[in-house]
C-alpha positions in Angstrom: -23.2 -56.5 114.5 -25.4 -59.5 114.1 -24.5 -62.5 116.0 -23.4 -65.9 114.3 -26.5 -68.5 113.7 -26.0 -71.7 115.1 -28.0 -74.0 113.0 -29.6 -77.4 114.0 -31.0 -79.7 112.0 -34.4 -81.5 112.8 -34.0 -84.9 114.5 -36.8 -85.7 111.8 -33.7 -85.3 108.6 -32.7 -89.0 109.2 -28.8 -87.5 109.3 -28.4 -88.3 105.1 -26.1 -86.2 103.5 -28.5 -86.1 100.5 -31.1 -85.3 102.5 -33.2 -82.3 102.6 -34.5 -81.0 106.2 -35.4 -78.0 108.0 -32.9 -76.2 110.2 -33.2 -73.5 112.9 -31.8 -71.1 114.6 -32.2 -69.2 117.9 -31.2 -65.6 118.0 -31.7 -63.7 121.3 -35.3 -62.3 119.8 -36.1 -64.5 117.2 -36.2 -68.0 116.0 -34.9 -68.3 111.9 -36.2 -71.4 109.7 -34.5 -72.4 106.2 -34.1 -75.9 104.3 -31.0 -77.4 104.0 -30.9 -77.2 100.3 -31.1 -73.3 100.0 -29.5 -71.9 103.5 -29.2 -68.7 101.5 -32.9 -68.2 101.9 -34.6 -68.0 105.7 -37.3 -67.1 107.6 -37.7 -65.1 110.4 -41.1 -65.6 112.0 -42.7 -63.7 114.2 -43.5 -66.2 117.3 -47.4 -65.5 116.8 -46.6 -66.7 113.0 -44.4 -69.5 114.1 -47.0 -70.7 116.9 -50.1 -70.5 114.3 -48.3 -72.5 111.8 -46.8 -74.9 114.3 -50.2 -75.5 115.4 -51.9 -76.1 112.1 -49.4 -78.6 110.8 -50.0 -81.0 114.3 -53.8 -80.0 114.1 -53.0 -81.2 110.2 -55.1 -78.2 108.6 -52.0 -77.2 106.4 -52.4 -77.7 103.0 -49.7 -78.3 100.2 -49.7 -75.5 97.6 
């Protein structure tokens, strides 16, 4: 049985409820990611993932798509 996700939003959401943000969840092994306005769709990152992207969006080398 899978255990029940907790989600959190980011303190960066402003609190709005018309507001999109990104939530998260800890799981005992993994970390899951979604945005407010689909919660039927998450991700699951591995931490390696999670760490590289984490690091390119403060180093700001991410680029919109």
């Amino acid at each position: 049985m899978s255990p029940t996700l907790h989600w959190q939003k980011s303190s960066f959401s402003g609190g709005g409820a018309d507001e999109d943000c990104l939530e998260i969840a800890a799981a005992p092994t993994t970390l899951h990611l979604r945005e407010s306005d689909t919660p039927g769709t998450t991700l699951s990152p591995t931490p390696t993932a999670l760490t590289a992207l984490l690091t390119a969006v403060k180093a700001g080398t991410t680029s919109p798509r």
